[in-house]
KOLFIVEX-761757 format. One line per 3 residues: their letters; for each residue x, y, z of N, C-alpha, C. Coordinates in steps of 0.05 Angstrom, whole numbers. Example, Ala and Ser with C-alpha at 12.3 -4.5 7.8 and 13.67 -1.06 7.14 Angstrom:
residues 2
AS> 264/-114/156/246/-90/156/264/-66/156  257/-45/142/273/-21/143/258/1/157
This chain:
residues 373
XXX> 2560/1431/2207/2544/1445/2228/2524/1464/2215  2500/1466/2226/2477/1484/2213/2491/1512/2219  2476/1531/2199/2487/1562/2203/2462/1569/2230
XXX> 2467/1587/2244/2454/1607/2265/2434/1618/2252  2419/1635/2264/2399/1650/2254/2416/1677/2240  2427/1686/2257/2447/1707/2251/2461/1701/2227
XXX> 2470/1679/2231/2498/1678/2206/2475/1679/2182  2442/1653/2181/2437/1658/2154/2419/1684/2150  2418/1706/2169/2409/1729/2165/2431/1746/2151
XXX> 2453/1741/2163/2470/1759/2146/2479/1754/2114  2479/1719/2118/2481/1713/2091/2467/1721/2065  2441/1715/2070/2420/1725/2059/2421/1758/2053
XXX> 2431/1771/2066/2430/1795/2069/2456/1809/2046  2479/1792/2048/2504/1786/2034/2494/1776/2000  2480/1770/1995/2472/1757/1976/2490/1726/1977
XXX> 2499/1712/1999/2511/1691/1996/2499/1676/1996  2503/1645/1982/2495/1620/1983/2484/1612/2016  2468/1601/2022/2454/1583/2039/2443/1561/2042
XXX> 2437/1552/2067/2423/1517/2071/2398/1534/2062  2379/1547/2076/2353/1555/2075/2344/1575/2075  2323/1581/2076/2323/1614/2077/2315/1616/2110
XXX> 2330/1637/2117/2322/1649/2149/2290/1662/2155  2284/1668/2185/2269/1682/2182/2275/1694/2201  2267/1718/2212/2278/1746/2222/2247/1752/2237
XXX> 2244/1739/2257/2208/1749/2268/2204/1773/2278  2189/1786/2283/2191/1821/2299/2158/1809/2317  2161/1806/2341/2137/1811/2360/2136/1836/2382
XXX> 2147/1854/2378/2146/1869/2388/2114/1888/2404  2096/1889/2380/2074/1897/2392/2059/1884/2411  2053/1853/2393/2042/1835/2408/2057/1833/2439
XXX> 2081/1827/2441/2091/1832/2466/2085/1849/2483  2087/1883/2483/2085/1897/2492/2062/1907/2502  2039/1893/2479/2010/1896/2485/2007/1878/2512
XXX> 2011/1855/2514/2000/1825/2524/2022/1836/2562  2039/1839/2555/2060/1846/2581/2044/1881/2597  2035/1897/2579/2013/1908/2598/1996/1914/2604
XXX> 1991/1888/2594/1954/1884/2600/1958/1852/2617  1975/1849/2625/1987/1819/2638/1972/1800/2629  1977/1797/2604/1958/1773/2589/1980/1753/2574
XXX> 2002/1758/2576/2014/1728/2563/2014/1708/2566  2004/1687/2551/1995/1665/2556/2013/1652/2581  2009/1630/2595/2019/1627/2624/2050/1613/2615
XXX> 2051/1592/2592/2085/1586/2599/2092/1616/2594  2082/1647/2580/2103/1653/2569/2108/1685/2590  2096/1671/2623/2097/1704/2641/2126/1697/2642
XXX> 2138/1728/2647/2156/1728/2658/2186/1724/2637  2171/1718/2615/2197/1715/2589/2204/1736/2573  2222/1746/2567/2238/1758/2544/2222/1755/2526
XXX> 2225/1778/2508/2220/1768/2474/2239/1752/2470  2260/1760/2472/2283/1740/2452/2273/1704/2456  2269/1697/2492/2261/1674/2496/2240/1666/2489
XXX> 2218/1686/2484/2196/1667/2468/2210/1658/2441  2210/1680/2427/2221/1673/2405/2240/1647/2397  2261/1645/2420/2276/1627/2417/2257/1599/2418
XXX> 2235/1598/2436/2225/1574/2439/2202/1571/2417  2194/1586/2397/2183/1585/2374/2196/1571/2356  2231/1576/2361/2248/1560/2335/2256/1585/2326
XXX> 2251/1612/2319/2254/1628/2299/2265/1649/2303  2288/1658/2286/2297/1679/2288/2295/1713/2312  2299/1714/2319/2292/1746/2338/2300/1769/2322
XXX> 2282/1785/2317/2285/1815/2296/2274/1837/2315  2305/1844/2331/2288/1868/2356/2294/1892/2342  2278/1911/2354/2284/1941/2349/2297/1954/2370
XXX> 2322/1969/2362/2325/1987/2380/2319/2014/2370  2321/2041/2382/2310/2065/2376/2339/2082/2348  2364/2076/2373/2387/2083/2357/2399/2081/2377
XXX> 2429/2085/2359/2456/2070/2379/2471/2107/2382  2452/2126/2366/2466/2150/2382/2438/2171/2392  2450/2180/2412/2430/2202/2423/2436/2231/2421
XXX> 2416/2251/2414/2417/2277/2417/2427/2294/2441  2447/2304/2441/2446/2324/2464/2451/2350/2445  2446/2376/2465/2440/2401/2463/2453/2421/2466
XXX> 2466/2440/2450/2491/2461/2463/2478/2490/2465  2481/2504/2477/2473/2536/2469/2445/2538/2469  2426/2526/2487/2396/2528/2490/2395/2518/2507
XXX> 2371/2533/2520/2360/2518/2550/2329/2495/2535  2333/2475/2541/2312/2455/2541/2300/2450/2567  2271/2457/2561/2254/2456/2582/2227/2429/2581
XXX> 2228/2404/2593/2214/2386/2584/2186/2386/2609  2167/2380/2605/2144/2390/2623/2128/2361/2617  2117/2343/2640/2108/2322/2632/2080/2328/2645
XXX> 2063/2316/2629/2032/2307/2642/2016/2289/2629  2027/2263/2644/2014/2245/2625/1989/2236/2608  1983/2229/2588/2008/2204/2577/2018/2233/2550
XXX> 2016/2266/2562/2034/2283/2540/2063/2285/2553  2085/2298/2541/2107/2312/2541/2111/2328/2526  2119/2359/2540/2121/2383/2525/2153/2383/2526
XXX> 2161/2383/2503/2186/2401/2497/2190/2422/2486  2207/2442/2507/2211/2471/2496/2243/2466/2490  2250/2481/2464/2274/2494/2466/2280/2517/2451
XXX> 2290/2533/2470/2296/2561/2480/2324/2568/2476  2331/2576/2451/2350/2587/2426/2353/2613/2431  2375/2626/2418/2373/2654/2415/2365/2664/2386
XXX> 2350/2642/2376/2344/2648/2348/2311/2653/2357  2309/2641/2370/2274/2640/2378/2269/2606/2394  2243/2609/2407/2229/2591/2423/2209/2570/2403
XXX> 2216/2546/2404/2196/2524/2391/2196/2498/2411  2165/2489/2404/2155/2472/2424/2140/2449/2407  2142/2411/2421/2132/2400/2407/2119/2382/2434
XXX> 2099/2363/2427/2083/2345/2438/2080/2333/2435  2090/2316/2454/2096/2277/2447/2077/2265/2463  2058/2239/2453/2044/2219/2477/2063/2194/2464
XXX> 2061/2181/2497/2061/2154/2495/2040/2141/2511  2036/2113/2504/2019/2102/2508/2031/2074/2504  2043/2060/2528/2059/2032/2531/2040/2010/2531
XXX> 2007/2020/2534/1993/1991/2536/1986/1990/2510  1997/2001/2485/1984/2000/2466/2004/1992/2449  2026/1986/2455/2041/1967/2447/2064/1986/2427
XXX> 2066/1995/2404/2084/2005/2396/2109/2021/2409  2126/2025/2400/2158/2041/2417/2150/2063/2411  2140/2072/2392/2155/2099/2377/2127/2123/2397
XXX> 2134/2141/2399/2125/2170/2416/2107/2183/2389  2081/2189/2401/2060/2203/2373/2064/2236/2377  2069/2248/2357/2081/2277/2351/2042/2292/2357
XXX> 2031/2292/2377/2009/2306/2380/2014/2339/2366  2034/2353/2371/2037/2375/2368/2069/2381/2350  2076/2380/2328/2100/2385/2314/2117/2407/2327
XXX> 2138/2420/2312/2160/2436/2324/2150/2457/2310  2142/2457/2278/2135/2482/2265/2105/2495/2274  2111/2520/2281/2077/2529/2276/2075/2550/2268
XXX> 2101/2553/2250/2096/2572/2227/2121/2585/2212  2118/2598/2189/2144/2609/2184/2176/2621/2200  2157/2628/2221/2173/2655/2240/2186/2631/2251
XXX> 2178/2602/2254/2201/2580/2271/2220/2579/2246  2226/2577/2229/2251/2572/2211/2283/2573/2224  2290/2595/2231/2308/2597/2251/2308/2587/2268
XXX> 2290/2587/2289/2294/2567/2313/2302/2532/2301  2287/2531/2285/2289/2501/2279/2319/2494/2268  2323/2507/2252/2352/2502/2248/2381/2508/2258
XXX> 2371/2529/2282/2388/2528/2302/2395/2508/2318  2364/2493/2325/2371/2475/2343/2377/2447/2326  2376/2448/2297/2393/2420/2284/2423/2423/2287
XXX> 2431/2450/2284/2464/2464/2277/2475/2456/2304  2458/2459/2334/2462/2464/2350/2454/2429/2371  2453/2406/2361/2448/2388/2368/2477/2374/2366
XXX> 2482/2352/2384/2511/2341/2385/2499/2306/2383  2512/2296/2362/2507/2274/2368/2527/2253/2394  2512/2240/2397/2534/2228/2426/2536/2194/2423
XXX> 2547/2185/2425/2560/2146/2421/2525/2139/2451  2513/2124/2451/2498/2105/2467/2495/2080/2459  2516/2067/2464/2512/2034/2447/2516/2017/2469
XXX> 2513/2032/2494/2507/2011/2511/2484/1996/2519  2462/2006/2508/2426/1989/2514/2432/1966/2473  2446/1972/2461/2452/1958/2432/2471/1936/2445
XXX> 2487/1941/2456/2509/1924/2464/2491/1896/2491  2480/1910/2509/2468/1892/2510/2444/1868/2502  2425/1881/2490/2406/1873/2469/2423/1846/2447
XXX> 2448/1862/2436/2460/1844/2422/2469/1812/2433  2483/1815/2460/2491/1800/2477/2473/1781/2489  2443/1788/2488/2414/1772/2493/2416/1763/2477
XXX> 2406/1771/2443/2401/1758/2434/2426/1732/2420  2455/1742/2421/2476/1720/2414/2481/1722/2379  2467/1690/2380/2470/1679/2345/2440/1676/2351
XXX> 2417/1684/2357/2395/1676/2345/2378/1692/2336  2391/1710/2327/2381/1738/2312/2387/1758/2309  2377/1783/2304/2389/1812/2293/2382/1833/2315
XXX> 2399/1850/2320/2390/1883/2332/2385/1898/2305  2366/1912/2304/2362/1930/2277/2353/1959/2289  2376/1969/2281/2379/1999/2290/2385/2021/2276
XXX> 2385/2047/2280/2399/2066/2266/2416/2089/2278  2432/2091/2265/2456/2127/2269/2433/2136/2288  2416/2147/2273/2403/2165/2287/2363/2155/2300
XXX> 2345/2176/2282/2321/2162/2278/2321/2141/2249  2305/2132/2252/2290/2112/2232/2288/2130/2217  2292/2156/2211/2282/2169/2183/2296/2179/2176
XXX> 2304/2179/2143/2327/2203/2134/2319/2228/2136  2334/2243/2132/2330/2277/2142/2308/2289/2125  2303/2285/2099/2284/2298/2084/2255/2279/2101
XXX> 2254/2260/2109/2230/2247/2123/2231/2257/2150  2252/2259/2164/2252/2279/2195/2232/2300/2189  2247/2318/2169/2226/2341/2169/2198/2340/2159
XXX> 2194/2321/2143/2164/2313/2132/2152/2308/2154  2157/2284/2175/2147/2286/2199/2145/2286/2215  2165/2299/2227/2172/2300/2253/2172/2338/2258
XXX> 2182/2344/2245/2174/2368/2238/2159/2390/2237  2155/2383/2206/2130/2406/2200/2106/2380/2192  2107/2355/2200/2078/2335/2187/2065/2335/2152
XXX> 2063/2323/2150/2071/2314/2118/2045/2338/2100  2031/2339/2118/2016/2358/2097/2023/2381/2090  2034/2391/2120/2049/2421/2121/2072/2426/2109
XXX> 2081/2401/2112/2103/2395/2088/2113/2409/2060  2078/2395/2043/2077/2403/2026/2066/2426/2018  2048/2435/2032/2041/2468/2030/2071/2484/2036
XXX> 2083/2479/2042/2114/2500/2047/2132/2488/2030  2133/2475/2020/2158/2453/2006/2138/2475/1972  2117/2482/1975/2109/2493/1951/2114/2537/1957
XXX> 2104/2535/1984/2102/2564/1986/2132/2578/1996  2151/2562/1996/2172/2567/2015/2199/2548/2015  2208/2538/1983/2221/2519/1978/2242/2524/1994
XXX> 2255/2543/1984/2280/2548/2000/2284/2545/2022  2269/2557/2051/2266/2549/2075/2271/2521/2083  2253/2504/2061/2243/2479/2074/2276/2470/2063
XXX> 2286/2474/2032/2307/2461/2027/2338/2466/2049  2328/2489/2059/2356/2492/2074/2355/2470/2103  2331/2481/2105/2324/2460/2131/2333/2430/2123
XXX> 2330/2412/2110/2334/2385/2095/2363/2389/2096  2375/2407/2085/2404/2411/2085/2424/2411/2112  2408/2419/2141/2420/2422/2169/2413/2399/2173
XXX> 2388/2384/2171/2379/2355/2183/2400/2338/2172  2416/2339/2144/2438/2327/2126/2453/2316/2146  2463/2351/2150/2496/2348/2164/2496/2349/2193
XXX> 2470/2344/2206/2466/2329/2229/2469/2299/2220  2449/2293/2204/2461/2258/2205/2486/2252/2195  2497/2259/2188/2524/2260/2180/2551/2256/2194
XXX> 2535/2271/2222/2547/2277/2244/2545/2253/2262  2522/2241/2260/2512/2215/2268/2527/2196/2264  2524/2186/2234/2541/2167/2226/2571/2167/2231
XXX> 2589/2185/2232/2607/2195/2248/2617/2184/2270  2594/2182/2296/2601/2165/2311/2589/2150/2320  2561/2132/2300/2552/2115/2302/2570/2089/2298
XXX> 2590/2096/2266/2608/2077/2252/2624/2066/2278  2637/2076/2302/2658/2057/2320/2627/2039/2334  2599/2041/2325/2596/2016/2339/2598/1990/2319
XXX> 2595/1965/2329/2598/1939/2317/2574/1928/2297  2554/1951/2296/2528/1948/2281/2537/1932/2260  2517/1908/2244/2532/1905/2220/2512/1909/2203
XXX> 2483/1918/2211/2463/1934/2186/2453/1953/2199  2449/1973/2189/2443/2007/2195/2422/2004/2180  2396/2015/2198/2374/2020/2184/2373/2055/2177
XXX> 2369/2055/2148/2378/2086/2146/2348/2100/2139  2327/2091/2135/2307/2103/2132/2282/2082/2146  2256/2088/2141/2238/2082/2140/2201/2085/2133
XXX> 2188/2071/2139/2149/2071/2134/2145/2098/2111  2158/2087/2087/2142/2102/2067/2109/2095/2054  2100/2106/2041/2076/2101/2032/2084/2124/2007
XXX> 2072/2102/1975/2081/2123/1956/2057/2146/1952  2044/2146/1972/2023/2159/1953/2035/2185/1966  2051/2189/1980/2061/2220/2003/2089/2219/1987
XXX> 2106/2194/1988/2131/2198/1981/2144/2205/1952  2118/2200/1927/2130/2183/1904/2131/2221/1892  2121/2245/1901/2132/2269/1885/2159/2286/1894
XXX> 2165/2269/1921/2196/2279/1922/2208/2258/1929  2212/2230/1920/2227/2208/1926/2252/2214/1912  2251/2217/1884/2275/2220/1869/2282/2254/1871
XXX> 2279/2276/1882/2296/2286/1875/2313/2286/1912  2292/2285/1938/2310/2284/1951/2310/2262/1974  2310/2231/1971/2312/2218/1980/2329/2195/1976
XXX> 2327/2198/1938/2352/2184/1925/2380/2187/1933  2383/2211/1934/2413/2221/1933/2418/2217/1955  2398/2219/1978/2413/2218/2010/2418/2185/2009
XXX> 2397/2174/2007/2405/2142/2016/2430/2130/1999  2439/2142/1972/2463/2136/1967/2489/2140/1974  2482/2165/1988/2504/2181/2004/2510/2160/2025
XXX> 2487/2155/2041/2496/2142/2074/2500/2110/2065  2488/2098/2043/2489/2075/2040/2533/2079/2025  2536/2091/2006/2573/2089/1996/2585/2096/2020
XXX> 2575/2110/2049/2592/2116/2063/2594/2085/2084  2564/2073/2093/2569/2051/2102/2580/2029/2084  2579/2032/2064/2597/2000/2047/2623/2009/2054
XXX> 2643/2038/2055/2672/2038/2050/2669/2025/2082  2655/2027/2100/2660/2020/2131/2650/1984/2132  2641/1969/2110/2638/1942/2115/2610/1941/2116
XXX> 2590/1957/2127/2566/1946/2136/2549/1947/2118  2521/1938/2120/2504/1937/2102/2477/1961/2112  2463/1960/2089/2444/1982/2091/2418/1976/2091
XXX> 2400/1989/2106/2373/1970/2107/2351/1994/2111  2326/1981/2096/2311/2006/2099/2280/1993/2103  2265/2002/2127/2240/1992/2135/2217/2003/2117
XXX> 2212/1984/2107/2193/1993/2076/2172/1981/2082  2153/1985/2089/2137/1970/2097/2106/1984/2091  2110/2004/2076/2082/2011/2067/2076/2006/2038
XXX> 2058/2024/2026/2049/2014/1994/2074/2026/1976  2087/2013/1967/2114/2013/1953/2105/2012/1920  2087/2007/1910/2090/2001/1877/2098/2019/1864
XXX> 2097/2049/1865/2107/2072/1854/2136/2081/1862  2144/2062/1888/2170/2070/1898/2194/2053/1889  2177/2020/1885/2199/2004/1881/2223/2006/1857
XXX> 2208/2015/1834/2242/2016/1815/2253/2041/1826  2238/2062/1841/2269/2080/1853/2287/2068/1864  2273/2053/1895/2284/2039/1909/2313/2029/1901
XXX> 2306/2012/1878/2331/2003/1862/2354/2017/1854  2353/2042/1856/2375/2061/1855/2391/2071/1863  2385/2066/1890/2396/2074/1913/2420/2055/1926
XXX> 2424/2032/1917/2440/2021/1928/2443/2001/1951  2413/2004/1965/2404/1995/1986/2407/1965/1982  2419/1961/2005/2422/1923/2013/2396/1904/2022
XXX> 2380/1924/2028/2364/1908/2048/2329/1922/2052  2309/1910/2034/2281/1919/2041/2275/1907/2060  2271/1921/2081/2253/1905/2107/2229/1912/2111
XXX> 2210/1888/2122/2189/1895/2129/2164/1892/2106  2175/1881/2083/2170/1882/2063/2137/1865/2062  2114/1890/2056/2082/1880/2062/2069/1874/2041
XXX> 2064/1855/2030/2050/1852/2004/2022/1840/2009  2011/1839/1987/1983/1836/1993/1977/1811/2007  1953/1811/2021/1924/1828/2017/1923/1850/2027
XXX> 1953/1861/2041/1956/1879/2057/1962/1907/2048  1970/1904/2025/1979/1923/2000/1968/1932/1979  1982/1930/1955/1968/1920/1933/1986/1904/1917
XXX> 2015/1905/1928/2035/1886/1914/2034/1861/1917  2041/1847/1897/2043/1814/1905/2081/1807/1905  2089/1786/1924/2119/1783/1926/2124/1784/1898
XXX> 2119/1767/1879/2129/1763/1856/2142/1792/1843  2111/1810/1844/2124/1832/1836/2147/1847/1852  2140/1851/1887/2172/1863/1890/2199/1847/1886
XXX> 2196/1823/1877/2222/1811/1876/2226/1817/1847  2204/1833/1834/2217/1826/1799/2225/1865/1802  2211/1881/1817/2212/1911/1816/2239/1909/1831
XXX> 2245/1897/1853/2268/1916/1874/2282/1910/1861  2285/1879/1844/2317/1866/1826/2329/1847/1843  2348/1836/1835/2352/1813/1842/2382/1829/1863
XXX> 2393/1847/1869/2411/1860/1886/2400/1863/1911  2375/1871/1909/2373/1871/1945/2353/1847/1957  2355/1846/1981/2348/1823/1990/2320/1836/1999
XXX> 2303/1825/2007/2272/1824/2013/2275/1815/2039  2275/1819/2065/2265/1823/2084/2232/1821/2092  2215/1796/2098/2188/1806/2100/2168/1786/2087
XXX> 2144/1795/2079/2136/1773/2063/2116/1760/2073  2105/1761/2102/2087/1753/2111/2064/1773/2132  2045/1789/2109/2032/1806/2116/2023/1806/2156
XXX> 2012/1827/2162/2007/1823/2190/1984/1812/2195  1964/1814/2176/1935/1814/2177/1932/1785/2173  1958/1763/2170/1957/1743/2155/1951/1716/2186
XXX> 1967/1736/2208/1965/1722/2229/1939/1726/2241  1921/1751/2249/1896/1752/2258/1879/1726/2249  1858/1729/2262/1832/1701/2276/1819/1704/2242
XXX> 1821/1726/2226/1793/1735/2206/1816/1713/2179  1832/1696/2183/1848/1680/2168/1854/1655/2182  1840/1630/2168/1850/1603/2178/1871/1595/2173
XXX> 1880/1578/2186/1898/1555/2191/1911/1549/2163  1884/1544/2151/1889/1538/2123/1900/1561/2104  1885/1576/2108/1897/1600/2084/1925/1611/2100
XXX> 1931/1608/2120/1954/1618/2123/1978/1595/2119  1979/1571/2111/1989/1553/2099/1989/1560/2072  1969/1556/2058/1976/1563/2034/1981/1591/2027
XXX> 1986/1614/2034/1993/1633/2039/2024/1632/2036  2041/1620/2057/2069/1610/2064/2074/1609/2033  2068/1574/2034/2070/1562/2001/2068/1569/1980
XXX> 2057/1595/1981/2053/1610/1954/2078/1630/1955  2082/1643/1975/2103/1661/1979/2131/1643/1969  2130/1625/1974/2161/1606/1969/2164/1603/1941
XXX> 2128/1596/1922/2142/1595/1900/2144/1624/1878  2135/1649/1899/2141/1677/1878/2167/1680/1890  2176/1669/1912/2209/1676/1916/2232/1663/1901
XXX> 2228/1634/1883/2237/1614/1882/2258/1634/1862  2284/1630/1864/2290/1601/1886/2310/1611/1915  2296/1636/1917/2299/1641/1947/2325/1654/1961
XXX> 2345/1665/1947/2372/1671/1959/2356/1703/1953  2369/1724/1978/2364/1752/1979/2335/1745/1993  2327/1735/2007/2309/1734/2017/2308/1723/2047
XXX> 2291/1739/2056/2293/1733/2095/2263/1739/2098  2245/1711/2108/2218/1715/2123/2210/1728/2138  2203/1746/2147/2197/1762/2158/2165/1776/2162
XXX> 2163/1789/2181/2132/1800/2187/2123/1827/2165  2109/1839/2158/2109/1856/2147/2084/1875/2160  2096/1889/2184/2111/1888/2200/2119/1881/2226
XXX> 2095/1861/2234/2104/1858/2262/2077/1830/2266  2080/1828/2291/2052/1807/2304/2042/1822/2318  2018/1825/2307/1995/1845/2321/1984/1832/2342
XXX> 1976/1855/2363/1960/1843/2391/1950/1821/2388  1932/1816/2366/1911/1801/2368/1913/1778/2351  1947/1773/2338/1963/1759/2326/1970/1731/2334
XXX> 1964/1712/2328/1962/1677/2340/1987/1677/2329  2006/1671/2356/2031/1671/2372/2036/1631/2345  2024/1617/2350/2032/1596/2346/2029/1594/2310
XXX> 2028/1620/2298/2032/1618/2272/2059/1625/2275  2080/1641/2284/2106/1644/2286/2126/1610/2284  2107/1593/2305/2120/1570/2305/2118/1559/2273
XXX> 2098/1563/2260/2082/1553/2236/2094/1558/2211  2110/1580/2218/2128/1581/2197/2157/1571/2197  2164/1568/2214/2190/1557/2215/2180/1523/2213
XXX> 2153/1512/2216/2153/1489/2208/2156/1490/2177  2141/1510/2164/2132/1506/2137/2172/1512/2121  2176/1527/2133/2203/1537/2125/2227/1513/2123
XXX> 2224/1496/2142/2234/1468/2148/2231/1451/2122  2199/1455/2116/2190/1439/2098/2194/1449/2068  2196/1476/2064/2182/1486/2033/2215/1493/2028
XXX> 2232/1505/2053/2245/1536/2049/2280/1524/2046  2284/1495/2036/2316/1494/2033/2319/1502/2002  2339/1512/1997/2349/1531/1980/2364/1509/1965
XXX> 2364/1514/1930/2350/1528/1924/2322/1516/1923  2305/1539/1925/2266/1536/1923/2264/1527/1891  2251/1506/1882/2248/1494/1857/2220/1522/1849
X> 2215/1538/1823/2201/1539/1812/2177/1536/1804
């Protein structure tokens, strides 16, 4: 009997033997764009992602946000909406800090744009880490549980403890924003390090009671770019993802990290860490990496997730070059075990839906294991 999408995602993921290599699709934008702007092509009103997907042939790679949510002890939170902003206050006895979120659903991405950060200035230090000290993580694995149950065996939920970012990247940006970052990470180490230190043992707290759900890959970080990450990668990003990655192996699961920006200065860290799983993984023309090289930099331990730039699907690339494109990728992977097809990162709005099918033809054709050389 053929393996599932699932089973050869995990395999792959396992470093185990396989029929072929999987692919793991993410349409998320394209979807979300086309559904509100009511433009999906006509068989596909009214469908699920998972069911397009399913009727492409190919794998389903959904996102969820996280399988735990924040609640609040010992502060009044005050949320004030006017669209497409949201003001959040919270009101500590350490002090008052406020941040500003837009969304914007016809524009297709999940994630909320930080218009206005939490820091706006030294004097927040206290507030801010009151309200990490003072945050409770809480079990929500019921929107995971069903998601999982959609999709079955024909693909992955990819989620995390907490956010998509480890704690030293919370505060880079979610925070204080990467520039401010570094002007205080220089004028004010200590502050910023203690802060990194509460965001710690908040996720910590996370994982805690993330572990009773059934997840079987935790995404523990994500969207670096080395040109921001590569002067504090190793002293404090190493150590955390080793931490949460030995604590999820004694629990069974695997570790996965959405990498999906310019990596060439990051990849032999990468390797150090322990990590199971690069996802998202963008190589050129989109980059400046070519597969060959992340498969010779990450090492032959973690698996590659990815591999088929976004820009590869847009109209400004034929038929043709995105064929030979495929075919070239199969033979810098060869001979293909630790490896899962994938978007790097997603199918853009304006992304031709029937290249998704196009790979699972070519994958049929190029992608049974092992890939000859």
């Amino acid at each position: 009997m053929a393996m599932t999408h699932k089973q050869r995602i995990l395999a792959a993921a396992r470093g185990e033997k396989l029929d072929k290599v999987p692919f793991g699709a993410r349409i998320d934008t394209w979807y979300n764009y086309h559904a509100a702007h009511d433009s999906l092509p006509e068989k596909y009103r009214g469908w699920s992602q998972t069911d397009i997907i399913r009727d492409l042939g190919a794998g389903a790679q959904h996102r969820l946000w996280s399988v735990v949510k924040e609640e609040y002890r010992d502060m009044e939170v005050v949320e004030k909406n006017d669209p497409p902003y949201t003001t959040t206050e919270y009101i500590t006895p350490a002090g008052t800090v406020s941040k500003v979120e837009m969304g914007d659903t016809s524009e297709g991405p999940w994630i909320k744009y930080e218009v206005e950060k939490l820091f706006k200035s030294e004097q927040d230090y206290p507030a801010i880490k009151y309200l990490m000290e003072h945050t409770v993580p809480v079990a929500n694995f019921e929107e995971y549980g069903k998601l999982r149950d959609e999709i079955g065996e024909d693909g992955m939920v990819m989620t995390a403890a907490g956010l998509l970012w480890s704690p030293v990247q919370r505060v880079m940006r979610e925070i204080l924003g990467y520039e401010r970052f570094f002007y205080e990470l220089a004028d004010r180490p200590a502050e910023v390090e203690a802060l990194i230190e509460v965001m710690k043992d908040l996720e910590r707290r996370k994982f805690k009671v993330a572990i009773d759900c059934d997840l079987e890959i935790f995404n523990i970080c994500g969207n670096w770019s080395d040109d921001i990450h590569t002067p504090v990668f190793r002293k404090y990003l190493v150590p955390w993802l080793k931490e949460a990655t030995e604590f999820l192996h004694r629990h069974g699961r695997l570790t996965m990290v959405h990498s999906d920006g310019e990596m060439r200065r990051l990849n032999h860290m990468f390797a150090e860490t322990g990590i199971d799983i690069a996802e998202a993984i963008t190589p050129a023309p989109q980059t400046l990496v070519s597969m060959a090289e992340f498969r010779r930099e990450l090492g032959e331990e973690v698996t590659i997730w990815g591999g088929v730039p976004s820009v590869l699907f847009e109209p400004m690339y034929s038929d043709a070059d995105f064929d030979a494109y495929i075919r070239n990728m199969f033979r810098e992977m060869a001979p293909g075990y630790r490896f899962i097809v994938g978007m790097g990162d997603n199918l853009p709005f304006d992304g031709d839906l029937n290249r998704v099918r196009r790979v699972v033809e070519l994958i049929d054709e190029y992608g049974t294991l092992p890939i000859p050389a």
